[in-house]
N, C-alpha and C positions, 0 to 999 in steps of 0.2 A: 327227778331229772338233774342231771351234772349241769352245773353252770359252767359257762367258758372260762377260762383261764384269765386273767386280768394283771396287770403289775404298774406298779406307780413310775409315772414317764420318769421320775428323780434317778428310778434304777437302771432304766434301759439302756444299754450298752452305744457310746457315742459314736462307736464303727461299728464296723465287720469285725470278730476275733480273727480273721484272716483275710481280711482285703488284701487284693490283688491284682494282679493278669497270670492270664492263658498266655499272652501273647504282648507284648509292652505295646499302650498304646493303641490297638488294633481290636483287642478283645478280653474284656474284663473276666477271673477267675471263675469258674459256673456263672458263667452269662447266658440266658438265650436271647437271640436273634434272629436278625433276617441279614441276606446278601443279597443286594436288589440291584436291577438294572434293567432295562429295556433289552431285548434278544440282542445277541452277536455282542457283548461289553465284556464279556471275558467271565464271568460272575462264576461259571463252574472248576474255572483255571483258577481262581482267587480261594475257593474253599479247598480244593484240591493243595494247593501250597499251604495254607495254612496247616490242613491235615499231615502234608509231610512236616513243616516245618513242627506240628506237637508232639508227635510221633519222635523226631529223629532229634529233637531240642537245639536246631540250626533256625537262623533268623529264619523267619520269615521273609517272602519279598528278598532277599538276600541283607534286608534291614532290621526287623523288630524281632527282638528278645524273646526266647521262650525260656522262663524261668525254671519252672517246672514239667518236664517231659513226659509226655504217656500215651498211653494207646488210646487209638482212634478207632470208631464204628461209622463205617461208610456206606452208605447206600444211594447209589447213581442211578435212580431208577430211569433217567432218560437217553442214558449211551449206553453202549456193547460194551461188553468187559474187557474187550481189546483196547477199545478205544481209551477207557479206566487207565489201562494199563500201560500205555503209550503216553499217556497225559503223567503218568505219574513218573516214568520213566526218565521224562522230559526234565522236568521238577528236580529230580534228583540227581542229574546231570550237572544243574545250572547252581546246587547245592553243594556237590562234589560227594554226594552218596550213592552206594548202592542199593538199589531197592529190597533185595535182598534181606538188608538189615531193618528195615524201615516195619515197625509193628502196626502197620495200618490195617482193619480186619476189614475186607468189604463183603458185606449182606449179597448173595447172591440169589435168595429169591426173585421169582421172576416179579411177582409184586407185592407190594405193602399198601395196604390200605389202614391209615388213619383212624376212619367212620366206623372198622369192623373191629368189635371187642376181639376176636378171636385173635387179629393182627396186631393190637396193643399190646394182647398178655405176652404172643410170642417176640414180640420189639423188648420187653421191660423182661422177658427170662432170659433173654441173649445178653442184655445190660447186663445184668446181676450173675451172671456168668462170666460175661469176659472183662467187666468192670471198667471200663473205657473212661478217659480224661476228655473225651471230647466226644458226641454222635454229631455227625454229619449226614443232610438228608437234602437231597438235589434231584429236581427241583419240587416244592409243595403240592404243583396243581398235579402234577403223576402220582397223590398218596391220597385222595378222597375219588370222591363223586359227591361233593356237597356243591351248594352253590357258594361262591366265594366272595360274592357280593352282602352277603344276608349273615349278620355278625350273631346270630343265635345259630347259626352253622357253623361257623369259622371259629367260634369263642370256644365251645368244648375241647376242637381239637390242637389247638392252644396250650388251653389248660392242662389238659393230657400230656404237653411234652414240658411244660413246668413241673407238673407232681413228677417227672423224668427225673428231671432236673434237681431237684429238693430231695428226693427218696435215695439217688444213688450219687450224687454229689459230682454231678458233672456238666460240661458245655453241651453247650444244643446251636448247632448252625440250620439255618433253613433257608437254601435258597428260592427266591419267590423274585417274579417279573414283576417289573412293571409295566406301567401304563403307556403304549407305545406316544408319542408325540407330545411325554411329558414333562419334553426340557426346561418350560418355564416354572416350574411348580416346584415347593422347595423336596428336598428329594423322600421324606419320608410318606410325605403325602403323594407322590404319583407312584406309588406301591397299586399294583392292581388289587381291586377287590374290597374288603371291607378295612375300616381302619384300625379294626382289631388288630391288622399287621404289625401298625407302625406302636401301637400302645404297648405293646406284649414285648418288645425288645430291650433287654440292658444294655446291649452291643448290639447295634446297627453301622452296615456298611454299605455305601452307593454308589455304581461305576456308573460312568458318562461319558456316554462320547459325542464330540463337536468334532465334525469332520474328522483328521486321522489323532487327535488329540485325547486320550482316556482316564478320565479322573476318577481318585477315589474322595467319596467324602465318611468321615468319620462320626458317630456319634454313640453319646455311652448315655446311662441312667444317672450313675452316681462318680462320674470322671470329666474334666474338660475335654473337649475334643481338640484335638490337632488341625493343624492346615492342609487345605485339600491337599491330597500328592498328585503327581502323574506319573501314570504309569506306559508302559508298553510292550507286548505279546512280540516278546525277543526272538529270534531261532539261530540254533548257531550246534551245526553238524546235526544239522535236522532235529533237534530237539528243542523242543518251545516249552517259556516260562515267561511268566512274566516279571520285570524288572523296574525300579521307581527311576526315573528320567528327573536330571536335578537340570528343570530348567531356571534356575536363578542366571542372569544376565553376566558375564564375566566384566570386570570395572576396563575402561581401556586403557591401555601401555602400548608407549613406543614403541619397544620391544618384544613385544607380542607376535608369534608370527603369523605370517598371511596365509597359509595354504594348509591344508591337512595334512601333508607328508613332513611340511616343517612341524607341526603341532606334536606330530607323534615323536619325530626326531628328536624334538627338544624333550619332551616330557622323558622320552627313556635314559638319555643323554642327563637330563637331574638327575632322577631316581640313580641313577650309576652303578644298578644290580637287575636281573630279570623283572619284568614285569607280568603278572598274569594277566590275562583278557579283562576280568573285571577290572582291577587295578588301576590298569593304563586307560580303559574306560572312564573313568572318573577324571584322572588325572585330565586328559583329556578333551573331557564332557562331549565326547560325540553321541549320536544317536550307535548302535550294536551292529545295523545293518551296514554303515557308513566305513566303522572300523572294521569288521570283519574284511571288507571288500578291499581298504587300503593295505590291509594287514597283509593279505594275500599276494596285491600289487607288489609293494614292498619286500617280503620275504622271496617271492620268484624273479625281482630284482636284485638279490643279495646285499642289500640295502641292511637288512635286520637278519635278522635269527631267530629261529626259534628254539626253544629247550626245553625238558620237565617242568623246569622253575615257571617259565614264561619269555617271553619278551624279549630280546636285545640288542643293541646294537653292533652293526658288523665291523670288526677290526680294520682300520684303515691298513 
C-alpha cells in the first residue's frame, strides 16, 4: 500500500505561488462561493455583473478590478434565456460594451442536476472544453433534489464543484438563498439549509435589504474583508444594473448649494468639460433616478446640453 504524501511544515510554501483576485476585493483567484440573500436582493444581477465584468476585464459594479480576464460558464437555471439576455444586455450598457463582444458561454440545457453522475461528467467535459475562468451557477436549490438541510447530502455536492475547482483551475460562484426573516443573524449563518454552505466558501457575498436600502457584505477565507457597500438596482433607458451608492455624509459649506439644479450646475460649471452620467453622478452624489429626472428637466429647459462626451453647460 502507497502511503500519503507527507512534507515537513519548514518546506511548505508561506503563500499561494499565485495569490490573487478574480475580481479586486470582491472575489479571490479560483475561489468557491456562495452569493446569498433573501429572494428579491438583486443576488442574480450581482453574479450576472460580475460574469460580464470577467469576461469583458471592465470593473465590476462599475468599481472593482478585474485583473485577469476570461471566459465565463453560466447557467441560469431559474429565468428564460430572454430574460439571461435582457439582464446581461442591461449590464453591458451601464459598462459601455457590447454584448456582442462579451465571451460569456451560457449552458442552455433545460436542467443540470448536481446528485446525477451522469450531469457531473457532462458539467466537468464542458469545463475541460471551453476552459472557463469562472462557472457560474444560479441559483443551487434548481441543481439537486437532495435535502439541503442534511449535510451528508449537501457535503458531496460541494465537494464535487471543489474537485471543479482544483482539476481545471478556476472560480465557482453559486447562488443559494437564504433564510427568509434572517436580518438579525450574522449573514453567513442565515444561508438556508445546511452549514455546509457557509464552510465551503473562500469568497462569500451577502445582499440585504432594510427597507429601500441594499447592502453588500463581503467575506473571503484567506483576505480581509472590506466595508459593507451599498448598493442600488439603477435603470437608465430601460436598462438595469446595479451600481455602489457612496453614501458617506458630505462635510457642510457655506457655499454649498441648496437645491439640485444648483448642485448639477455647479458641478458641471467646475468640471469646465462634458460630463458623462456616471461622472457628474458622483460628482454630484445623487441617487440615478433623481439625476436622470433633473437631467431631463434641465436639458428640455436648455439649461444644459447634451453631447457624445456627456454633460454640459449651456452658453450663456
Amino acid at each position: 500500500m502507497t502511503p500519503l504524501p507527507v512534507e515537513p511544515a519548514h518546506r511548505l510554501a508561506d503563500r499561494a505561488l499565485d495569490q490573487g483576485w478574480l475580481v479586486t476585493r470582491l472575489w479571490s483567484e479560483e475561489a468557491v462561493g456562495i452569493i446569498g440573500g433573501e429572494p428579491k436582493c438583486c443576488k442574480s444581477f450581482l453574479a450576472l455583473d460580475l460574469a460580464v465584468a470577467v469576461a469583458a476585464g471592465t470593473p465590476c459594479l462599475r468599481r472593482f478590478a478585474v485583473p485577469k480576464p476570461g471566459r465565463v460558464l453560466l447557467y441560469a437555471a431559474e429565468d428564460a434565456l430572454h430574460i439571461v439576455r435582457r439582464r446581461l444586455d442591461g449590464i453591458c450598457a451601464a459598462a459601455g460594451l457590447s454584448i456582442a463582444d462579451l465571451d460569456v458561454q451560457v449552458l442552455t440545457a433545460p436542467t443540470l442536476r448536481l446528485d446525477l453522475e451522469a450531469d457531473r461528467a457532462r458539467l466537468e467535459e464542458t469545463i475541460a472544453r471551453l476552459k472557463p475562468r469562472l462557472l457560474v451557477l444560479d441559483p443551487f436549490v434548481r441543481l439537486h433534489r437532495i435535502d439541503e438541510n442534511l449535510s451528508g447530502e449537501v457535503a458531496p455536492l460541494l465537494a464535487f464543484l471543489r474537485e471543479l475547482q482544483r482539476r481545471h483551475g478556476l472560480a465557482v460562484i453559486v447562488v443559494h438563498h437564504a433564510r427568509k426573516g434572517a436580518g438579525n443573524m450574522r449573514a453567513g449563518q442565515a444561508l438556508r439549509g445546511s452549514s455546509e454552505f457557509h464552510a465551503w466558501g473562500d469568497s462569500n457575498l451577502y445582499l440585504r435589504r432594510d427597507g429601500d436600502q441594499l447592502t453588500l457584505t463581503v467575506e473571503h477565507r484567506a483576505a480581509s474583508a472590506m466595508p459593507t457597500v451599498t448598493l442600488e438596482l439603477a435603470e437608465r433607458a430601460n436598462a438595469l444594473a446595479l451600481e455602489v451608492v457612496d453614501r458617506r455624509p458630505q462635510p457642510a459649506q457655506a457655499t454649498q448649494p441648496h437645491s439640485i439644479d444648483e448642485r448639477i450646475t455647479a458641478a458641471l460649471a467646475q468640471a469646465g468639460h462634458p460630463q458623462p452620467f456616471a461622472d457628474l453622478r458622483a460628482l454630484c452624489r445623487l441617487r440615478t433616478a433623481t439625476l436622470d429626472q433633473r437631467l431631463a428637466a434641465m436639458t428640455a429647459a436648455g439649461r444644459i446640453l447634451k453631447s457624445a462626451d456627456g454633460y454640459h453647460l449651456a452658453a450663456r
